[in-house]
N, C-alpha and C positions, 0 to 999 in steps of 0.2 A: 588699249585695254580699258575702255571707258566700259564696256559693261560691269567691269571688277568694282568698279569707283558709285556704279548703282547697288551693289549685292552687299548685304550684312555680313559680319565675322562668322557669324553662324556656318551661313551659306559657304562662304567661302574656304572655313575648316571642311567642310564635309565634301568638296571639290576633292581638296590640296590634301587632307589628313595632317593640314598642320595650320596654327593662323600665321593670318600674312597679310600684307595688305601691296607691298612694293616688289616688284620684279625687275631684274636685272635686266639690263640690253637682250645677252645673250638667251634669256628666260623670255623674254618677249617675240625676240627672232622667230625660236622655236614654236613658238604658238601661231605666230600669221604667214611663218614661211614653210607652206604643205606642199607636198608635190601632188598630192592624189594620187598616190599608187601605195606609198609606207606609212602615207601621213596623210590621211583625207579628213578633212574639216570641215562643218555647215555653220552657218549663224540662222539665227531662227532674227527677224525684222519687223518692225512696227512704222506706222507712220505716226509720228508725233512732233506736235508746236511745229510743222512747216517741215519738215524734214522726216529721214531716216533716223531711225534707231534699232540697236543691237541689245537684244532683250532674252538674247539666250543662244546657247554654242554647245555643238556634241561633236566628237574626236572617232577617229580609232586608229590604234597605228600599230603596222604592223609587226609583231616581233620572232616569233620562231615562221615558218615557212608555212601560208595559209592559214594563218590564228594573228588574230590582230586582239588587241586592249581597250576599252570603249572608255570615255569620263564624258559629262556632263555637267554643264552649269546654268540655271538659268537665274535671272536677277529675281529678286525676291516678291516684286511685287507684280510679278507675271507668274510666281509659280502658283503649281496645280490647274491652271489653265490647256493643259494638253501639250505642251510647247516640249517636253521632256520626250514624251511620247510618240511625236509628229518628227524628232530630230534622229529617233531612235529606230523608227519605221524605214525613213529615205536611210540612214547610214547601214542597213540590213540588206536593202536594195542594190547599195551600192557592192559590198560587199559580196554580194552571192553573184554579182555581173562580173564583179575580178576577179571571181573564182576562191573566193576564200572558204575554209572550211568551218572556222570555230572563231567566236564571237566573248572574250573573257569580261568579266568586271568587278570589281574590288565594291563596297560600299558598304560605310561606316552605318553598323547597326542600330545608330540611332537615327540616320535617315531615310525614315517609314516614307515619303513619299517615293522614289525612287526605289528601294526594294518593290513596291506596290507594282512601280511602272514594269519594272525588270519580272517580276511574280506574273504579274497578267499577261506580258508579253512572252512568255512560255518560254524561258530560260529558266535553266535548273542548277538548285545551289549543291555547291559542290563545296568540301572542304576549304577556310577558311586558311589563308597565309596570312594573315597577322590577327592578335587578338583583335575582337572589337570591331570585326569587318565581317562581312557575308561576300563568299564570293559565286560567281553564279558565271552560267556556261550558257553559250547556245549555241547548238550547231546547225550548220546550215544547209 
């Protein structure tokens, strides 16, 4: 989880809808152990100082039968660079090849950049489930 350890409280509430900074064993498993059918996952990648680096990550997983849940995170000082966008594009991709039908997402009303990504990318907001959130649909 070294890209958590680059991303600011900010970023990271607007992830998680809560702050955090440490994950459990079991809360880490969850995250790098996908199968790509219920749980498909991308890392967005940089090359930097000689190496690889993980500079941004988009999810969806699937929960009722053909409608999966999308989040995204990208470290802070790579966002608004397109990387939201670019992860959000391939995960749509991926999804319409496995046949899914419906694309959901939760995002904390004060995270204008990503409402933007979700807005321009032709999902539509649909009734909110918890205060404080916009939630937005795309069907595929």
């Amino acid at each position: 989880m070294a890209a958590v350890a680059q991303t600011g409280s900010q970023s990271i509430q607007r992830r998680f809808f809560t702050p955090r900074r440490n994950f459990s064993e079991s809360e880490t498993s969850y995250f790098v152990d996908v199968d790509f059918v219920k749980h498909v996952a991308l890392i967005a990648v940089i090359e930097a100082d000689g190496g690889d680096r993980i500079v941004g990550g988009g999810r969806y997983i699937v929960g009722q039968p053909a409608e999966a849940e999308l989040a995204f995170m990208v470290v802070d000082q790579h966002q608004g660079r397109g990387i939201g966008k670019a992860l959000l594009r391939h995960l749509i991709a991926i999804a319409r090849h496995d046949g899914l039908r419906e694309l959901n997402a939760d995002v904390l009303a004060d995270n204008t950049a990503m409402l933007k990504v979700f807005e321009r990318s032709g999902f539509q907001v649909g009734p909110s489930r918890e205060p404080g959130t916009r939630h937005f649909t795309f069907q595929l």
